[in-house]
N, C-alpha and C positions, 0 to 999 in steps of 0.2 A: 484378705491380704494382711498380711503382717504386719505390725507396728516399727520391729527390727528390722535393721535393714543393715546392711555392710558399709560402705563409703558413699551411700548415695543421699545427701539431704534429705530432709526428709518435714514440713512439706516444701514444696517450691513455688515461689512467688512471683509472675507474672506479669506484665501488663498486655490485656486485651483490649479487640475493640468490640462492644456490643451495639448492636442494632435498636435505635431509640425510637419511639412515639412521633417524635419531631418530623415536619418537610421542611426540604429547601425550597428556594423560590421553584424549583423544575423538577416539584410535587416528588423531591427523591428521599427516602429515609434517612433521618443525619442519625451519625451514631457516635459513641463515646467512648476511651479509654478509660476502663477498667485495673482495679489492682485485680489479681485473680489470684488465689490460693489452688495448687493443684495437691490437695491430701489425699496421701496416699497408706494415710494410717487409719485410725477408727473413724473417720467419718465416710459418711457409706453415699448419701445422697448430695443434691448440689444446691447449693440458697445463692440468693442473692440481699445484698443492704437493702430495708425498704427505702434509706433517705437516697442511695443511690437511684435505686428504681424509678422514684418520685421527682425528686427532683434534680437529677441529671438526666434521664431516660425519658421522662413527663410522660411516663405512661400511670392514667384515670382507675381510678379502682372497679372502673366497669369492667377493666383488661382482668381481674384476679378469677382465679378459680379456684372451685371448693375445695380443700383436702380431702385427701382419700382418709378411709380408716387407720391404716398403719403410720400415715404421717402427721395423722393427730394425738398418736397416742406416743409419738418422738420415737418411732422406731427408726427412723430413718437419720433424721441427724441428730440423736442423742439429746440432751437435755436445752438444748435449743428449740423451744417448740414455735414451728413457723407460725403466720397467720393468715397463710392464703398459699396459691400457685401461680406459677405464668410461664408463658412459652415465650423463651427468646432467642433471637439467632447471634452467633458472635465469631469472629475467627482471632488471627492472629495476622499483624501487619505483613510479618515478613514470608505467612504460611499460602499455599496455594487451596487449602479446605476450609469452607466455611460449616459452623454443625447451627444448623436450621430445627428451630423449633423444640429445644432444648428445652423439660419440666423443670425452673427453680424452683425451691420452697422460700418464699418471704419471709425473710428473719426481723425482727426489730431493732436486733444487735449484734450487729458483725465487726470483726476486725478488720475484712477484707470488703472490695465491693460483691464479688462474685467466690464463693467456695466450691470447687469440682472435686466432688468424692469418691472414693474408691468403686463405688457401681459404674459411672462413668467412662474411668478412667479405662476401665476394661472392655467395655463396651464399646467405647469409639477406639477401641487401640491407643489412647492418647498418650502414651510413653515413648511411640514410636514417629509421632507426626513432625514430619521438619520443622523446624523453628521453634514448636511451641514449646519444648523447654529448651534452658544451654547448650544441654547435649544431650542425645537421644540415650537412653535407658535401655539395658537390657533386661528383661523381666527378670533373669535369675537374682539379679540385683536388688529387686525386690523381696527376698526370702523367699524365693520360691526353692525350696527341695527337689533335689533327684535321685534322696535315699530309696532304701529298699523299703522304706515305711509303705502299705498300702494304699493309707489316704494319701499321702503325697503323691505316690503313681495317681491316684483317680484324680488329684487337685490338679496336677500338671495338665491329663490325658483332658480334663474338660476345659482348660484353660486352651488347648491344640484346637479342640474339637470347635470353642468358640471364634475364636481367631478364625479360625479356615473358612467357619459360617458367614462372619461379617466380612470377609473380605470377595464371598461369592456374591452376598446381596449386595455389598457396595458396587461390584463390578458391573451389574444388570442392572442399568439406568432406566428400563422399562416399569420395573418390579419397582423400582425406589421413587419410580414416579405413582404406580397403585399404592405401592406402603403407605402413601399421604394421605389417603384415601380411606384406607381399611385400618381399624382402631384393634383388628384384634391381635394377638400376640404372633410373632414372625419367632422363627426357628432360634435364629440366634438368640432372641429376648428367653425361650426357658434355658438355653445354654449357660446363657450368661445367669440365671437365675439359680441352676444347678452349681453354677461352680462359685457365686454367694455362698451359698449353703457349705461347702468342702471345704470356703476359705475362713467361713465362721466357726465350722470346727474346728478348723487348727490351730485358731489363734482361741480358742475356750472360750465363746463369747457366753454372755450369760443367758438361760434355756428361756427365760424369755422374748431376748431377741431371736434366739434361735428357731424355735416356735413360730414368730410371727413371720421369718423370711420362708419359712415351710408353709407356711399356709400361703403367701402371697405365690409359688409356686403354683400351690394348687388351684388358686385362680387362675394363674397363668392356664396352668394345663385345660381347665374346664371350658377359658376361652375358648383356645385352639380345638375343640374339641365341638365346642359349639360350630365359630367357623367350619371345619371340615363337612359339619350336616348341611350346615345353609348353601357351600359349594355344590356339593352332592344334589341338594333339594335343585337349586338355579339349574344345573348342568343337566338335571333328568325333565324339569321343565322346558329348557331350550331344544331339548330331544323330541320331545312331547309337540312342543309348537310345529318344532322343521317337517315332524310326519305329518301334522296337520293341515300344514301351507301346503305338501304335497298329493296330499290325496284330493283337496281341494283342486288344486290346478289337475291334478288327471283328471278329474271329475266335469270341468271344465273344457277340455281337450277333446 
């Protein structure tokens, strides 16, 4: 995503509420107003303040998770290098979505309490979500192109393709209820991974970020790939037993 942008600020500053460690007397989560940073320039992934985390949040460092490869080596949010992970839920007062189980990387040093990066931003469609900024955003607003350039057609068309995806699996409360479940990568996560990639070329990121979102790609794909055998394998197993229960009971008859 672009750094330029036409009349739309660029980034915009927020107050959230996120979901804390804390109960109340009726064992319910209290949670806390956040500043939130919604960047929609170079920063790609989301942190949160650890003095937030800790002590507004009072969540233990038991709650932290390892970093991955790429977000040790600050591919993710640039020269910021976190020192952990955590999954937090958080919405917006006046919004009716809440985003459940959101990966921050733990900064030591933030200006904001929470920073929501341009992966995000795409991801949850979050330009478009009532409330959560002033006014709702047009993505062309974002630099996006609709020249005759050919990456710009492919930045756009995967930019369509990912929209249309999260907004299928948003709609099938079924599936969004196993997505909790199943760790490995869902359609939209390579769309959205593919049009990283289109949006880092246009804006020239340097061939080493570029590289390392290319390869986080090809995890992605190797998941899903895995995934579909272990499908395949369960499916031809549960094939396997049903003929087996069956011949059983004729056997039996």
């Amino acid at each position: 995503m672009s750094a330029n942008t036409t009349d739309t600020p660029l980034p915009w500053v927020e107050n959230v509420v996120v979901v804390g460690a804390h109960k109340d007397e009726n064992n319910h989560p209290m949670a806390k107003v956040a500043v939130c940073t919604i960047d929609t320039g170079n920063m790609q992934g989301d942190i949160v303040s650890k003095d937030f985390l800790e002590n507004q949040l009072g969540f233990p460092k038991s709650r932290f998770r390892e970093l991955k490869g790429t977000e040790k080596r600050g591919a993710v949010v640039g020269n910021n290098i976190p020192e952990a992970a955590i999954h937090l839920t958080w919405y917006h007062k006046k919004g009716s979505r809440a985003f459940h189980d959101m990966r921050f990387l733990i900064a030591p040093h933030s200006d904001a309490d929470l920073v929501i990066g341009a992966q995000s931003i795409w991801k949850y469609n979050l330009l478009t979500v009532p409330y959560l900024m002033s006014k709702n955003v047009a993505k062309e607003q974002v630099a996006m192109s609709t020249g005759n350039n050919k990456k710009d057609e492919g930045w756009a068309s995967l930019g369509r393709n990912f929209n249309s995806s999260h907004i299928e699996l948003l709609g099938i409360e079924t599936r969004k209820r196993r997505a909790q479940d199943d760790k490995r990568p869902k359609e939209y996560d390579l769309d959205a991974k593919r049009f990283e990639i289109c949006t880092a070329e246009r804006d020239n990121v340097s061939k080493e970020l570029l590289d390392t979102i290319k390869e986080q790609l090809e995890e992605l794909i190797m998941d899903a790939k895995c995934g579909v055998e272990d499908s395949e394998r369960a499916a031809d197993s549960e094939a396997q037993n049903g003929k087996a229960a069956d011949e059983k009971k004729s056997f039996q008859l």
